[in-house]
N, C-alpha and C positions, 0 to 999 in steps of 0.2 A: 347781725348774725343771729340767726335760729339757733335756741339752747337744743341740746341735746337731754332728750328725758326719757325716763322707765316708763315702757308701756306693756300693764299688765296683760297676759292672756285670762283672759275670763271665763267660767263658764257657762252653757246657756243657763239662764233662772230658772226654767222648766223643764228642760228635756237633758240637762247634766250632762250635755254634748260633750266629748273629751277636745281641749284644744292645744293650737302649740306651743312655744316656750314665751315667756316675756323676752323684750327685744328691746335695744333702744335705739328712736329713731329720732328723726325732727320733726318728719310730716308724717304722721298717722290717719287712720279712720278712728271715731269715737266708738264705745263703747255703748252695749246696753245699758249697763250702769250708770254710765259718764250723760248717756242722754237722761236717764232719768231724774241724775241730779242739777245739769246745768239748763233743761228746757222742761219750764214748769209744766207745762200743756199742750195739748194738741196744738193751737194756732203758734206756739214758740217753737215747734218743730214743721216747720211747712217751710219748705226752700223753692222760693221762686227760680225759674231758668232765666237764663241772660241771652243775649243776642248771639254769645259766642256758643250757646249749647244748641240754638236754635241751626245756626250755620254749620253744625256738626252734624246734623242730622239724630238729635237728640229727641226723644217721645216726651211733649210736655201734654200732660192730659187739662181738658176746659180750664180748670182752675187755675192753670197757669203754674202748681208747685210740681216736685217732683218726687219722686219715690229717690230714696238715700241708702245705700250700704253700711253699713255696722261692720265693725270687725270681730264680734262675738259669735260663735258658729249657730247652726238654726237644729235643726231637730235631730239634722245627723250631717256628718263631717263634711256634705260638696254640699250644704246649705250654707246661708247665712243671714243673719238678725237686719231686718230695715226699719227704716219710718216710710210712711206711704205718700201718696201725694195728698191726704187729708190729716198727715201730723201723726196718724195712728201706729206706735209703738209695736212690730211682728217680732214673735219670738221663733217661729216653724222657718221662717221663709224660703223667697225662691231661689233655684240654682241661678248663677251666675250664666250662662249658657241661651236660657229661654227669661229673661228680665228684661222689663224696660228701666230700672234703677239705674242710676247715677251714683258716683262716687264724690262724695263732701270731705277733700281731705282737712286737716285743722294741723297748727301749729301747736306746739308747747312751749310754755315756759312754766318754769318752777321759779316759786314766789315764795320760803320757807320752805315746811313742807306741804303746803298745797297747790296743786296742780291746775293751771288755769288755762283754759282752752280760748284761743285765739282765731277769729277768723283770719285764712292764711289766702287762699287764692280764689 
């Protein structure tokens, strides 16, 4: 069974974007924070596509990784925060409307009080 955990609402680091309420869920998107503490570096944040995002008609650019959705808002409220397909952390980003981004959802579980993020699907 997936734990049920607090998932903060954040706001952007840079542009103090207002955002919604903390919520608690099982399957979330991570956070700008959350990426900056569990992926050291550019190459720890690169997600390759699989066969099924391919059959989806998914945009995997040369490299084969993909740009990712954050759940922290972007510069202003129909933006939001990604990693790109080269690892690199955006804090403006693009509207969800006109993106080739993908959605990396994660599991929770609570360990104590710390929060550890689990690859889920």
């Amino acid at each position: 069974m997936i734990p049920t955990v607090l998932v903060r609402a954040e706001k952007n680091p840079t542009y103090n974007t207002p955002t919604g309420n903390d919520t608690k869920d099982q399957v979330f998107l991570l956070s700008y924070s959350e990426v900056e503490k569990y992926f050291s570096d550019r190459d720890a944040r690169k997600v390759t596509g699989t066969e099924y995002c391919s059959s989806k008609c998914t945009y995997i650019p040369d490299n084969g990784c993909l740009r990712w959705w954050l759940r922290t808002p972007g510069e202003n409220y129909y933006r939001f925060c990604e990693v790109d397909s080269e690892g690199i952390l955006g804090e403006s980003g693009p509207t969800p409307i006109v993106t080739n981004s993908e959605s990396v959802p994660r599991c929770g579980s609570v360990l104590g009080s710390e929060r550890l993020v689990e690859n889920a699907i």
